[in-house]
C-alpha positions in Angstrom: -24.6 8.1 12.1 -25.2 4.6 12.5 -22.8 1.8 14.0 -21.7 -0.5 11.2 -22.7 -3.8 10.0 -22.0 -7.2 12.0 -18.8 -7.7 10.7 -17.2 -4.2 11.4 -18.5 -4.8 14.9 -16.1 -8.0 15.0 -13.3 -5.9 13.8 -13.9 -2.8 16.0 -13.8 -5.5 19.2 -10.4 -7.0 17.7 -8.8 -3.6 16.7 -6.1 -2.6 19.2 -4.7 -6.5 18.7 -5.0 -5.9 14.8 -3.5 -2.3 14.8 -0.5 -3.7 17.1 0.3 -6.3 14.5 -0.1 -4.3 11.7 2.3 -2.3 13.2 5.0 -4.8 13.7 4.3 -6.4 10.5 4.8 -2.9 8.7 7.8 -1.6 10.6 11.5 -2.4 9.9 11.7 -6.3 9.2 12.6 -8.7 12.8 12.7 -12.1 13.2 8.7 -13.9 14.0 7.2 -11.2 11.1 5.5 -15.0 10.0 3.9 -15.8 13.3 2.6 -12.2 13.4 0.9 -12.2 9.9 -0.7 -15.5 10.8 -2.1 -14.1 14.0 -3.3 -11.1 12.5 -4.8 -13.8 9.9 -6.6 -15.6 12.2 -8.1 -13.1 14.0 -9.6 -11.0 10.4 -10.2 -14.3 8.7 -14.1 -14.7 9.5 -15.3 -11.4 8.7 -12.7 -10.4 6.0 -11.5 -13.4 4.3 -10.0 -11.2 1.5 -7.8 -9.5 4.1 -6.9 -12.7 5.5 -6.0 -14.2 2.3 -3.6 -11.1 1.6 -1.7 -12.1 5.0 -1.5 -15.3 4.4 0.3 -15.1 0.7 2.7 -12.2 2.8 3.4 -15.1 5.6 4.1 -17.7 2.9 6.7 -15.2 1.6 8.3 -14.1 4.8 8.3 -18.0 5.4 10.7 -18.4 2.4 12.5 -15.0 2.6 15.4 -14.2 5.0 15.2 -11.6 7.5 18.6 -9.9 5.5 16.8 -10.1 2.2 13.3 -9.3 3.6 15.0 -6.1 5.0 16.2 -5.1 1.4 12.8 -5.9 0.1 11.2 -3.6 3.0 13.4 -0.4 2.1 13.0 -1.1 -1.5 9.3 -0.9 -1.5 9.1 2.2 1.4 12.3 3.9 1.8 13.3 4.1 -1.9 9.8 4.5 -3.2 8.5 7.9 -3.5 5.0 6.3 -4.1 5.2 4.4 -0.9 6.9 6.3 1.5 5.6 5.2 4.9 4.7 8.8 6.1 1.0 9.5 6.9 1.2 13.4 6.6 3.6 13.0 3.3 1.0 10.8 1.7 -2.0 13.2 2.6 -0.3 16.7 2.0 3.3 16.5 1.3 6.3 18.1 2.2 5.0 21.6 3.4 3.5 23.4 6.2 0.0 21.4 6.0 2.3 18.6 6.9 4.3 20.5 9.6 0.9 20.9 11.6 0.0 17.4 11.2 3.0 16.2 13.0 2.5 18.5 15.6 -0.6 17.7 16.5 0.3 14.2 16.0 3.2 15.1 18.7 0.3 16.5 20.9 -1.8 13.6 20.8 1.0 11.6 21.6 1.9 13.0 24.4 -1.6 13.4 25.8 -2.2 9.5 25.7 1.3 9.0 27.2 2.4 7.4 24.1 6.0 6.9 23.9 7.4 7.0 20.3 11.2 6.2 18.9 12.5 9.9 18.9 14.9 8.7 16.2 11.7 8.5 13.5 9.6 11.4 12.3 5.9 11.2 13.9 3.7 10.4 10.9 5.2 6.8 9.7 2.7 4.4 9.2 4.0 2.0 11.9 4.0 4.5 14.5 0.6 5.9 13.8 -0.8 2.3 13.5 0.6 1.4 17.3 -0.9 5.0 18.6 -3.8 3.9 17.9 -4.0 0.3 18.7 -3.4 1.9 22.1 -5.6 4.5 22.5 -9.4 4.8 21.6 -12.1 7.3 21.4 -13.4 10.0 18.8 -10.0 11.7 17.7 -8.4 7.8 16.8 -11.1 7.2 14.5 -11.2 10.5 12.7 -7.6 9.5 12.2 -8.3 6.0 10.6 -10.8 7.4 8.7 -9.6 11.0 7.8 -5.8 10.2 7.6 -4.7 6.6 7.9 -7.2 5.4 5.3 -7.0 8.4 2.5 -3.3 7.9 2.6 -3.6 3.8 1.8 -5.6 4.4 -1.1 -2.4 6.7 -2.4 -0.3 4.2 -1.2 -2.2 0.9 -2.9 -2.7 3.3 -6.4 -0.4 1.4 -8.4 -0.4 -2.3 -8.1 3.4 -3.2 -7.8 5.0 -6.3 -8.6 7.5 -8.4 -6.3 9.8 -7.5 -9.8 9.7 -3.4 -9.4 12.2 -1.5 -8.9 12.3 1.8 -7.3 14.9 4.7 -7.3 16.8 5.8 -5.0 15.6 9.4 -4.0 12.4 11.2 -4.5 13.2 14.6 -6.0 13.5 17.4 -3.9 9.9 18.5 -2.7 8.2 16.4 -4.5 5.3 13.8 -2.8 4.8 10.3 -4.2 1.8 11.6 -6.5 3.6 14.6 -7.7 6.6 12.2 -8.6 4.0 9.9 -10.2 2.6 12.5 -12.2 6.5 13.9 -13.5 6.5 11.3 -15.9 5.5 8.0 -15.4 6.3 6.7 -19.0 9.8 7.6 -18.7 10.0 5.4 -15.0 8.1 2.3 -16.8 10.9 3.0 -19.6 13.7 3.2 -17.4 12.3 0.2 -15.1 12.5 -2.2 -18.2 15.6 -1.4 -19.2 16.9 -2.3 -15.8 15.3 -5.4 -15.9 16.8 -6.1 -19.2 20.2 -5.3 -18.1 19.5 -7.5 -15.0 18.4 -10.6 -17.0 21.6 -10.1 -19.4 23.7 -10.3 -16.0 22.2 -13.3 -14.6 22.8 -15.2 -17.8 26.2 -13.9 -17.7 25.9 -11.7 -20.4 26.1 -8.3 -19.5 28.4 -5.7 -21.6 30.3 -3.1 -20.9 30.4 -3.4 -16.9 33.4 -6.0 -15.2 30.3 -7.8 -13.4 29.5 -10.4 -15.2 27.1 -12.4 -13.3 24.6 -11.6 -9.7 25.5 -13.7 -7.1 22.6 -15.3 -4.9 25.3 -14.3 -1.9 25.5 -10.7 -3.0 21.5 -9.7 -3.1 20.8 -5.8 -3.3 23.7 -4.7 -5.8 22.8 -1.1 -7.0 23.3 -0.8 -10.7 24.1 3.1 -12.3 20.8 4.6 -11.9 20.5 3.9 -8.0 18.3 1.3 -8.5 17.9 -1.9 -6.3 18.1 -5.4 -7.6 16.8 -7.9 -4.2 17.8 -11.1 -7.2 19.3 -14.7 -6.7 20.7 -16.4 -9.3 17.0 -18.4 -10.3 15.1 -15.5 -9.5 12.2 -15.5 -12.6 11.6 -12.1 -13.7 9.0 -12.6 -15.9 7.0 -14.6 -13.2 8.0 -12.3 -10.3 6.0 -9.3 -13.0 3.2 -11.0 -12.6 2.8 -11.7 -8.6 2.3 -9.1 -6.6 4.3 -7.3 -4.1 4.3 -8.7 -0.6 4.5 -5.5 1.3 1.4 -4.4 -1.5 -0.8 -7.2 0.0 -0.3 -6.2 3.5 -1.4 -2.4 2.6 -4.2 -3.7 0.7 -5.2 -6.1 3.4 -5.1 -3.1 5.8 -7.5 -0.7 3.1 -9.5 -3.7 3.3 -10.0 -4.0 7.2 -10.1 0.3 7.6 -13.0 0.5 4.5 -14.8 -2.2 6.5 -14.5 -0.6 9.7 -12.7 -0.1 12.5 -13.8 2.6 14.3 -17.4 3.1 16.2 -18.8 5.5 13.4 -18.3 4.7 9.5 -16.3 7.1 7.7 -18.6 9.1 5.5 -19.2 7.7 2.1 -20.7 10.1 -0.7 -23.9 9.7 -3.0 -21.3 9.8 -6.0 -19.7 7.1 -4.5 -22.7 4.9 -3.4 -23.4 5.1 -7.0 -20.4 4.0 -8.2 -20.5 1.0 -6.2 -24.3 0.0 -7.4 -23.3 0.4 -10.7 -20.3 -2.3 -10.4 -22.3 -4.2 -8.0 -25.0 -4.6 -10.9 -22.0 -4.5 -13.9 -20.0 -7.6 -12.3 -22.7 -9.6 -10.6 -21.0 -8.5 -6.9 -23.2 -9.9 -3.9 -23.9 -6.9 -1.7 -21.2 -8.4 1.1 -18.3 -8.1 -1.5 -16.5 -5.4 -0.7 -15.7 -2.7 -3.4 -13.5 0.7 -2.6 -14.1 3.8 -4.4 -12.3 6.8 -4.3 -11.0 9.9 -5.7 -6.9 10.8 -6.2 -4.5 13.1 -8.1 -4.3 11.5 -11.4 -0.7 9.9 -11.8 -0.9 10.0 -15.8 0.6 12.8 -17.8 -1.8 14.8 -19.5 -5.1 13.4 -17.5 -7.2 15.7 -15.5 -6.4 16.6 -12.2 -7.9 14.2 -10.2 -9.3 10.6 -11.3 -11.7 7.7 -9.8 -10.2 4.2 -9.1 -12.6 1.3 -8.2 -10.9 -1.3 -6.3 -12.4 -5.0 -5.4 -11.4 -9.1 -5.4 -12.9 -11.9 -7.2 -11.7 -15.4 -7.7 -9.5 -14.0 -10.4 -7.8 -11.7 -8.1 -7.4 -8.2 -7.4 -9.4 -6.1 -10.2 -8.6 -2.5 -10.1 -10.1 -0.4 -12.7 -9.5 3.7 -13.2 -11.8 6.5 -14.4 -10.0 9.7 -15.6 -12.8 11.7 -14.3 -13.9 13.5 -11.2 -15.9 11.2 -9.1 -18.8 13.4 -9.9 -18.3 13.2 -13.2 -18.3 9.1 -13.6 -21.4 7.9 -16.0 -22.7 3.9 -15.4 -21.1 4.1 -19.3 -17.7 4.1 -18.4 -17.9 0.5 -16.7 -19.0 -0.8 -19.9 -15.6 -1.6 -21.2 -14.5 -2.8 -18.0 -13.8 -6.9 -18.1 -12.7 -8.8 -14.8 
């Protein structure tokens, strides 16, 4: 297989010092998180200036956030997010023995590189796995960019969330982020806007049939009946906030961006079905053949729609467009871009 195009090669030369920050950008929020997406930035900027832009709008937010709120934010988007829990093997397989072997093998790689990992977190999360490989290299790293760090971002980056969502508090029992997707996704939208109704009514003081009759900016993160989080100050704008999306999205996307470029010496395998795909929306939105456009195949997350689906992924001066076929990836005709409009 051939190397990859000019621009990988940058990447590929820069990867350990990009891994590494991804790393500390994407693990529990410290003090600096700014300086580090601005490095990471700087050094992605010339060969991915999508990427770049995505860690720029995350800096500008840290910039403005505190590290107490931008803690809340972080645990409401991973820890309390079924969709987005930061586990590697959870996102590929979910919680059974496939899963299991993962982590051990991931415990024997480890331990073969003389890695040293917190022994207080479970193998697989994404922070971990991203600074195991920024420090090591070879063959078996990029088969697990490719093969498991990059399969598990396009679960992750499925939905496009808003810095407004709100997430519950547990996952149900056995359940991974697709499955809990799939349960019933109109009954979470439901529930989600009647949360933020009750929330508007409470920062305008109006809220029934509870003694609290207004959020303070002081007491961010108050948990409301149904376990759900509200990270709100007293001007927080809903309705804008629905429409901007999540920080913590932009860095994943950033990083599916930077991995589908490539950062390893080989480029992951990429199907006919898929190379067709991506001529046909090439030619359907006038793309130049630089642009990059990400096209995969996941478990559907719609009730009632066939087992598996085909989103197409890419940026143009409007913004993110992300567009969903609910077909096999096989199955997708140049047809069913017709009534796609960017």
């Amino acid at each position: 297989m051939s190397r990859f195009s000019h621009r990988a090669e940058v990447l590929y030369s820069n990867r350990s010092k990009v891994l590494g920050l991804f790393a500390d950008i994407l693990d529990y929020p410290v003090p600096g998180l700014e300086r580090k997406a601005d490095e990471c930035a700087a050094l992605v900027g010339a060969v991915q200036p999508q990427a770049a832009a995505l860690l720029k709008s995350f800096r500008n937010f840290t910039e403005e956030t505190s590290v107490g709120k931008l803690q809340e934010v972080y645990s409401g988007f991973f820890d309390l997010n079924s969709i987005c829990h930061p586990y590697v093997g959870y996102q590929l397989f979910g919680e059974n023995y496939k899963r299991s072997i993962f982590l051990v093998e991931l415990k024997k790689s480890y331990r073969a590189s003389g890695f040293e990992s917190d022994a207080s977190e479970i193998p697989d999360r994404l922070s971990i796995v991203l600074r195991f490989a920024a420090q090591s290299d070879g063959e078996e790293i990029d088969a697990l960019l490719n093969k498991g760090l990059l399969p598990a971002l396009e679960r992750m980056t499925t939905k496009p969330e808003t810095e407004s969502h709100q997430h519950g508090a547990a996952d149900i029992d056995g359940d991974t982020g697709i499955e809990r997707a799939k349960l019933d996704d109109r009954e979470l939208r439901k529930q989600q806007k009647d949360q933020q109704r009750e929330a508007r009514k409470a920062l305008e003081g109006q809220s029934q049939g509870d003694d609290r009759q207004q959020l303070k900016g002081q007491n961010q993160g108050d948990v409301l009946e149904a376990g759900f989080l509200l990270a709100m100050s007293e001007d927080y704008d809903l309705q804008e906030a629905e429409k901007r999306t999540h920080p913590y999205h932009q860095v994943l996307d950033a990083l599916r961006l930077l991995l589908h470029e490539g950062m390893t010496k080989k480029r992951a395998d990429r199907t006919a079905e898929q190379e067709r795909v991506l001529s046909w929306t090439r030619e359907r939105f006038n793309l130049d053949e630089d642009e990059t456009i990400m096209v995969s195949e996941l478990p559907c997350s719609d009730p009632g729609c066939p087992p598996v689906e085909t989103h197409v992924v890419f940026w143009t001066q409007a913004g993110r467009q992300h567009f969903k076929v609910f077909k096999p990836l096989a199955e997708v005709a140049a047809d069913d871009l017709l009534d796609w409009r960017a």
